[in-house]
Residue frames as qw, qx, qy, qz and C-alpha x, y, z in Angstrom:
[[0.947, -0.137, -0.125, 0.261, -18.85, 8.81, -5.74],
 [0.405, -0.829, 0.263, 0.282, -16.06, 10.37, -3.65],
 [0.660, 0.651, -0.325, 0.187, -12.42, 10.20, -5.94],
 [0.548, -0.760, 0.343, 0.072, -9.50, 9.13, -3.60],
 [0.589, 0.610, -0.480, 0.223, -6.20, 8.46, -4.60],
 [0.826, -0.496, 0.264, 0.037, -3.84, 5.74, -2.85],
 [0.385, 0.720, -0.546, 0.187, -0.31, 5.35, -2.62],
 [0.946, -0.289, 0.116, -0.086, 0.77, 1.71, -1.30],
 [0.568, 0.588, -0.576, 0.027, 3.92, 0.08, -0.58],
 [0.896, -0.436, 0.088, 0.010, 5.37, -3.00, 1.39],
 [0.012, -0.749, 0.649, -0.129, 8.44, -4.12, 3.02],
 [0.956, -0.266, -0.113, -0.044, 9.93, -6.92, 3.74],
 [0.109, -0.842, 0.524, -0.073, 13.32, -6.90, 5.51],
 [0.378, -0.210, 0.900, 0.060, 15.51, -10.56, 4.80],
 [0.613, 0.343, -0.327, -0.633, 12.45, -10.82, 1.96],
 [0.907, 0.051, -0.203, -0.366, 11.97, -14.52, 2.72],
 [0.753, 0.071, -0.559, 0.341, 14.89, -15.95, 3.74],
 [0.251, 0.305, -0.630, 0.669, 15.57, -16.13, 7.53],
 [0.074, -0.627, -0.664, 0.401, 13.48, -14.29, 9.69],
 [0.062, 0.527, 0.465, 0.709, 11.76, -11.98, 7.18],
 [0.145, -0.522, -0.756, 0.368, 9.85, -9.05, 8.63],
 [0.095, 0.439, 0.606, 0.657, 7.01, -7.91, 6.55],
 [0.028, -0.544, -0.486, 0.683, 5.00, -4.76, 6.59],
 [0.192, 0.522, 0.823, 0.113, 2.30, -2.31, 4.94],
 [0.119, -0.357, -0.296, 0.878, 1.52, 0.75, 4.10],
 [0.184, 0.625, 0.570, 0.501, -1.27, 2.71, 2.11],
 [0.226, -0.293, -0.136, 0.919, -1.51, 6.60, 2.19],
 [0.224, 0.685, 0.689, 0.078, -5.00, 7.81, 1.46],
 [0.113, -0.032, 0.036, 0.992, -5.52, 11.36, -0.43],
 [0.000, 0.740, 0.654, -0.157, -8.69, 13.34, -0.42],
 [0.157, 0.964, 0.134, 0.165, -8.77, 16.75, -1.63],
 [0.411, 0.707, -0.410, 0.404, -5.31, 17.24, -0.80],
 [0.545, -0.553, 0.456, -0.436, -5.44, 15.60, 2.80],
 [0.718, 0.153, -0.673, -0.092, -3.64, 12.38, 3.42],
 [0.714, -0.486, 0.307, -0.399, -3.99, 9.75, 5.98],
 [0.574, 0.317, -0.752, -0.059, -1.95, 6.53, 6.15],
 [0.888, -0.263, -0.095, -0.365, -2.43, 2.75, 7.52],
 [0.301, 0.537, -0.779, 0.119, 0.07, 0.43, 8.15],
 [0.951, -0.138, -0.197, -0.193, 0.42, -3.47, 9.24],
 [0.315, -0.638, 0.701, -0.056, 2.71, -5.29, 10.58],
 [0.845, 0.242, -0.247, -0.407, 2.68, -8.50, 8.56],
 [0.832, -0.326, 0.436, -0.108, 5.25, -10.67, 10.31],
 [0.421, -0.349, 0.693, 0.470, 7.22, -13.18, 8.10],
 [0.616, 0.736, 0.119, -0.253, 5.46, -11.58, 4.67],
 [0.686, -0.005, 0.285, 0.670, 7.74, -11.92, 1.70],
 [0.046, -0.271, 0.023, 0.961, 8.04, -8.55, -0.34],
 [0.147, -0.163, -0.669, -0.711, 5.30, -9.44, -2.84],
 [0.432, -0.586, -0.679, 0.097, 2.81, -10.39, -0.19],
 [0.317, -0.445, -0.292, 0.785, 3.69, -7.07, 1.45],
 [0.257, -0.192, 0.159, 0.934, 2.39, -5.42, -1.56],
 [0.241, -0.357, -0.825, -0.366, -0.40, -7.04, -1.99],
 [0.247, -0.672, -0.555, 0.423, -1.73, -5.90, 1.87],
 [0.132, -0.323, -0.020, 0.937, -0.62, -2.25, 1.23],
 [0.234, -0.134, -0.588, -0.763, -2.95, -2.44, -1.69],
 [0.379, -0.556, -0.544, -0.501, -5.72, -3.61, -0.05],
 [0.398, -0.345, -0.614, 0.588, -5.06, -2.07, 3.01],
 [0.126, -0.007, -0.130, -0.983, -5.37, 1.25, 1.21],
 [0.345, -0.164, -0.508, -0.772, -8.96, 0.10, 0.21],
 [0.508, -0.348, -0.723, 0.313, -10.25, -1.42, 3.68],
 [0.165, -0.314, -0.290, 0.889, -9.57, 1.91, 5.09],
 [0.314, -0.098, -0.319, -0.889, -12.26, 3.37, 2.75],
 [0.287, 0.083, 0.555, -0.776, -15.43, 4.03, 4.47],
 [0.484, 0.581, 0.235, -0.611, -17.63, 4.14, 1.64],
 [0.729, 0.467, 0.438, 0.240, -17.64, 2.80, -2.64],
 [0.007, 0.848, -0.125, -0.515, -15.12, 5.37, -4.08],
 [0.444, 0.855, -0.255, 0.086, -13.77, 6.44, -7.51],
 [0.377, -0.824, 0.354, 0.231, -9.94, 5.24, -6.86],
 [0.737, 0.533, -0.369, 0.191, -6.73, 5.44, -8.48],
 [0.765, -0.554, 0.299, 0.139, -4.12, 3.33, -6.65],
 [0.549, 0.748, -0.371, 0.037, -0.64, 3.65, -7.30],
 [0.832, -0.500, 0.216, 0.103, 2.24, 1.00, -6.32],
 [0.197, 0.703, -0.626, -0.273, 5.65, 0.98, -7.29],
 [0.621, 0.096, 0.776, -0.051, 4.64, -3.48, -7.25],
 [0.408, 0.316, -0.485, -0.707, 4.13, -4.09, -10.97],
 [0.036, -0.029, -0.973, 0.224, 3.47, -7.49, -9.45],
 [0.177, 0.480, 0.656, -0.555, 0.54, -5.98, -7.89],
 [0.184, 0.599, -0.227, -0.745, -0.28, -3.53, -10.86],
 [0.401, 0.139, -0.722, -0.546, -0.37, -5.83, -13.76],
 [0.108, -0.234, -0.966, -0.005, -2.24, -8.88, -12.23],
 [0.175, 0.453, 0.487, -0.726, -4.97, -6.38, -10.99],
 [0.336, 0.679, -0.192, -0.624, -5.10, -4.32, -14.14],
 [0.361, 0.432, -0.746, -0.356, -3.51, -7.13, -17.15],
 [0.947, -0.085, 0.038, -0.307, -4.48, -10.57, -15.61],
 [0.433, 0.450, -0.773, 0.109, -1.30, -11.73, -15.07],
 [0.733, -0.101, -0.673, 0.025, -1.71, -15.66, -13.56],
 [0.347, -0.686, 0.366, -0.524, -1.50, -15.84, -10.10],
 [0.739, 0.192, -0.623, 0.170, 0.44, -18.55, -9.50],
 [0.524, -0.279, -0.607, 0.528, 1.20, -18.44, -5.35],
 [0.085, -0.057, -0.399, 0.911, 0.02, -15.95, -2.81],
 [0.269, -0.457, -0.807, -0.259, -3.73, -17.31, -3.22],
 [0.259, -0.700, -0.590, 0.307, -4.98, -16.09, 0.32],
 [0.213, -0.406, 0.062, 0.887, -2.87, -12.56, -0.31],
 [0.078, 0.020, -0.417, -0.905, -4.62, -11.57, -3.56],
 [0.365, -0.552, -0.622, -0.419, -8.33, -12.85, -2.42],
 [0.226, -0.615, -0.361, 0.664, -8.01, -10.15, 0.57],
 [0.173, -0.218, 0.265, 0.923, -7.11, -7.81, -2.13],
 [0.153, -0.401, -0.793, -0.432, -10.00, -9.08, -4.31],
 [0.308, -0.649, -0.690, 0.089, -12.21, -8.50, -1.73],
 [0.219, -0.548, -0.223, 0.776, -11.32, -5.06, -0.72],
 [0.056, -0.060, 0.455, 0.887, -11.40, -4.11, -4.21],
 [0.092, 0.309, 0.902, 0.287, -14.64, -5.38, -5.00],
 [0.032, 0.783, 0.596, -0.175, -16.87, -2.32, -4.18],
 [0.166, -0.791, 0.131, 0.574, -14.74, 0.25, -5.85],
 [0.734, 0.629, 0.230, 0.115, -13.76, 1.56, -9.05],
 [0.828, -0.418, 0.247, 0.283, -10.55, 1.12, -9.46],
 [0.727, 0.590, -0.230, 0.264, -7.36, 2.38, -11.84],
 [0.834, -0.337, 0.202, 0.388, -4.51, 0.69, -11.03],
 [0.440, 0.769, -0.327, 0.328, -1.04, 2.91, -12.40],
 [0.894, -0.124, -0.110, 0.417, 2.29, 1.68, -11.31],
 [0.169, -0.977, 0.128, -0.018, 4.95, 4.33, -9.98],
 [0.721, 0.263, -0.515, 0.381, 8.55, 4.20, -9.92],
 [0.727, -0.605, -0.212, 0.245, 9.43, 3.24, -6.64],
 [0.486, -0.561, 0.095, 0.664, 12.79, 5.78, -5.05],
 [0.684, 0.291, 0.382, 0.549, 12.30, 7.96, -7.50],
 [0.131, 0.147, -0.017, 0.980, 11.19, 10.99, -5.88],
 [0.398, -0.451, -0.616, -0.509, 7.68, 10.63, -5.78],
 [0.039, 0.405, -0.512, 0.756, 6.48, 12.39, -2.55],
 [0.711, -0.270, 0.403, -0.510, 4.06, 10.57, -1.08],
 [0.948, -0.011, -0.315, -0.034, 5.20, 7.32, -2.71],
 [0.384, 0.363, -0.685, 0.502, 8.56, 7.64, -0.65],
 [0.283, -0.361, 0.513, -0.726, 6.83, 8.65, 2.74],
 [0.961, -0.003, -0.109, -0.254, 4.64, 5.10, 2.09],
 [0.685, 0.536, -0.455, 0.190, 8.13, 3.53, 1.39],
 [0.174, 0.361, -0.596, 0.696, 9.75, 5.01, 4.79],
 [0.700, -0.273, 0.103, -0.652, 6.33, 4.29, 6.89],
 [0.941, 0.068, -0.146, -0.297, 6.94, 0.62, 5.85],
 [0.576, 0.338, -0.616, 0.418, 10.63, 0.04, 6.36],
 [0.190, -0.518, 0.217, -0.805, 9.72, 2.01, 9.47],
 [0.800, -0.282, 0.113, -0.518, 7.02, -0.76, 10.79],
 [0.946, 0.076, -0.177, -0.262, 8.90, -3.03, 10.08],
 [0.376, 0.515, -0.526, 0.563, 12.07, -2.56, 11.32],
 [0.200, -0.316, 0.614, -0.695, 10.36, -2.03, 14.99],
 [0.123, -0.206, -0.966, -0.099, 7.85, -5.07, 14.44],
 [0.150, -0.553, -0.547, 0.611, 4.86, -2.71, 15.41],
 [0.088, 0.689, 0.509, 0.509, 2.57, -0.03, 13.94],
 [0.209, -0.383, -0.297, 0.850, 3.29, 3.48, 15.45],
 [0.111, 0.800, 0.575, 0.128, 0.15, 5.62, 14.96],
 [0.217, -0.902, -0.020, 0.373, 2.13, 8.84, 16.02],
 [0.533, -0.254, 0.641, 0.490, 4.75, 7.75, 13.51],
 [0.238, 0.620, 0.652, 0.367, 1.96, 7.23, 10.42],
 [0.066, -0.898, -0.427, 0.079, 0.81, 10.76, 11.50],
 [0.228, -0.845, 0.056, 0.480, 3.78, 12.67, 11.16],
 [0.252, 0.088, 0.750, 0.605, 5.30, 10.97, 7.84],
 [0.199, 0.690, 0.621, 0.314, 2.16, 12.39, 6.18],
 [0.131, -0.873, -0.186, 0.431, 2.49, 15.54, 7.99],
 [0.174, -0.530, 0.399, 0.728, 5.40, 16.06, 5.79],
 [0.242, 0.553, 0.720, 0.341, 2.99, 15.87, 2.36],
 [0.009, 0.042, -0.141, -0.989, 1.62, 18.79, 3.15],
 [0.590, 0.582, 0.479, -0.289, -2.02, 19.26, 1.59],
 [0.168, 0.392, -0.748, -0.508, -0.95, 18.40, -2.18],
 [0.880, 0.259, 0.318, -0.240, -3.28, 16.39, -4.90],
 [0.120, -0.540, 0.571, 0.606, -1.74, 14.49, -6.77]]
């Protein structure tokens, strides 16, 4: 079983109130080679943004894999990993469910701005998509470019 290692975060710009506009990212590693996804999620709040990044990361996987996913969401992180209740965002966490379900999973929480290089370049990927309402693929490709080839 292949080991990959994801690094997810979401945005949400106005986070619920106005005109909110939510977005996605997950940043896939492989032997030191990342690749990242990204959504555009419309009027997501932030929690619901973190929820997709998470299982966007795991959608994008071809195959059943070994993975440790890291989010700076403790939201996302404890209910996955602790069973905290899931009180609202029903449809959001039974996408997640479902992505998850063929993988083996440890969930480890990150601190979000804190340096972490490939959790920032998630971070900026997402403000990024969401700011221009739109997924740039040339965009996703060059944020990762700066990574490097680094496991982490």
């Amino acid at each position: 079983m292949k080991e990959v290692t994801i690094v997810c975060d979401g945005s949400s710009l106005g986070n619920g109130r106005g005109n909110p506009r939510g977005a996605a990212v997950a940043v896939l590693g492989f032997s030191g080679y990342w690749k990242a996804f990204g959504e555009y999620l419309g009027r997501a709040t932030n929690q619901q943004s973190e929820i997709a990044a998470a299982a966007i990361g795991l959608e994008n996987l071809k195959e059943p894999c070994k993975v440790r996913l890291l989010s700076d969401s403790r939201y996302v992180v404890e209910t996955m990993s602790s069973g905290w209740k899931r009180k609202t965002n029903h449809e959001w966490w039974a996408r997640l469910d479902k992505a998850a379900d063929r993988h083996s999973i440890e969930w480890k929480w990150v601190k979000g701005h804190a340096g972490h290089v490939v959790q920032e370049v998630a971070d900026q990927a997402a403000r990024n998509i969401a700011t221009k309402g739109s997924v740039d693929p040339e965009m996703l490709e060059e944020i990762v470019a700066t990574i490097g080839v680094v496991e982490i």
